[in-house]
C-alpha angles and dihedrals in degrees: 000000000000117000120247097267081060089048089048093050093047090057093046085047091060090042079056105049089039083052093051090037088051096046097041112019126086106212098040086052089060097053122112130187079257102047082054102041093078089050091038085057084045094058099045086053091049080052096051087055101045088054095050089049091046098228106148101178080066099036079062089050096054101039085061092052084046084059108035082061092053091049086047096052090050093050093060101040084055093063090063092050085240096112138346125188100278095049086051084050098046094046098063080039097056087046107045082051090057092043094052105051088148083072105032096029146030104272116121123227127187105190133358093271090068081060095046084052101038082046092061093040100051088052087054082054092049091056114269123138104215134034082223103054093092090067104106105234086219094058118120107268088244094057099043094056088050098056090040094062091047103051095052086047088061094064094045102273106129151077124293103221139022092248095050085061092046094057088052080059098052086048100053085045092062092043090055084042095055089052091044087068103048086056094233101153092197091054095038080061095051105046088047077056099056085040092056094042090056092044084055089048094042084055096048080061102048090050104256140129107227097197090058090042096059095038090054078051097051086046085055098044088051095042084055089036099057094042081061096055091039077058105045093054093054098064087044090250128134111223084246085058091058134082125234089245095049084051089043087066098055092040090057084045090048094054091052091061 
């Protein structure tokens, strides 16, 4: 590993290159915070792969893409005079200062959830409304549900123990259940919603991320069912030629691989 004079080279050395695409490439000289948001959302979903997959020569890749679109951000918002790197840089700084008084200051924390919860009352301080304004309203469902539960977590809202959120979930099984039953497609949705919001929040207890946990899934569910297809072309067959039974084989092969 370099030392931190190296790191810091190595920074100044990508200011540098963003400085000399931005002044000479034509591409590069088109670009717009709005022409990048939707490939900056691209590669941090390239880098959420790469760490599921624990691939860590990749996870390296993708973390220099992730910040080759930050020093570009900063590069053009330092042509209009609104924000340049280091005021990009000072700005986390100044913040993760304030949000760790524990470290930079003389409050006393036992465990990491006396952070989480120091962290949302000191933005209410700072004068946010809501404990929820920081979710993004783009996020993945899945996501959002997960960082809403835990911010209001942070602040004491929340169950006391694992079980009493499992029966929630039981509970919101029967109530989709029932609507299920009567057949109302508007209340069938919204009772699956409230299902999958306490599964997320069943997962956040038993210490889980459930948007890693479904997309280890998916990986799963693509891996089997490409083995399926690899099979059924050997023996000259389309899936629709196949029985369920005759798919069933090479699933339950698929799952011993």
């Amino acid at each position: 590993m370099t030392d931190k004079s190296e790191q810091l080279k190595a920074f100044n050395r990508l200011l540098i290159i963003m400085d000399e695409l931005r002044a000479q490439c034509p591409w590069d000289q088109k670009q717009t915070m709005d022409t990048l948001r939707h490939l900056t959302i691209e590669e941090v979903y390239e880098l959420g792969d790469a760490i599921l997959d624990k691939d860590l020569d990749e996870v390296k890749k993708e973390l220099g893409d992730v910040l080759l679109h930050i020093v570009f951000y900063a590069k053009i918002g330092s042509e209009t005079n609104s924000f340049d790197m280091a005021d990009v840089c000072n700005s986390i700084c100044d913040k993760l200062i304030s949000r760790h008084p524990h470290i930079y200051g003389d409050v006393k924390v036992e465990n990491e959830e006396d952070v989480k919860r120091n962290w949302e009352q000191l933005k209410l301080k700072e004068g946010k409304n809501s404990v929820l304004e920081g979710v993004p309203k783009s996020l993945p469902a899945v996501v959002k549900a997960n960082r809403i539960q835990d911010k209001v977590a942070g602040v004491g809202f929340d169950w006391e123990e694992p079980n009493q959120v499992w029966e929630k979930v039981q509970e919101e099984l029967n109530e989709l259940q029932h609507e299920v039953n009567n057949g109302n497609i508007n209340a069938i949705e919204n009772e699956l919603g409230d299902v999958l919001f306490s599964l997320v929040n069943y997962a956040r207890f038993l210490k889980v991320n459930p948007e890693n946990a479904l997309e280890r899934t998916n990986k799963k569910f693509i891996k089997r069912f490409q083995y399926l297809e690899k099979k059924s072309k050997s023996l000259n067959k389309s899936l629709k030629e196949m029985t369920l039974a005759e798919m069933d084989v090479f699933w339950e092969e698929a799952k011993k691989i």
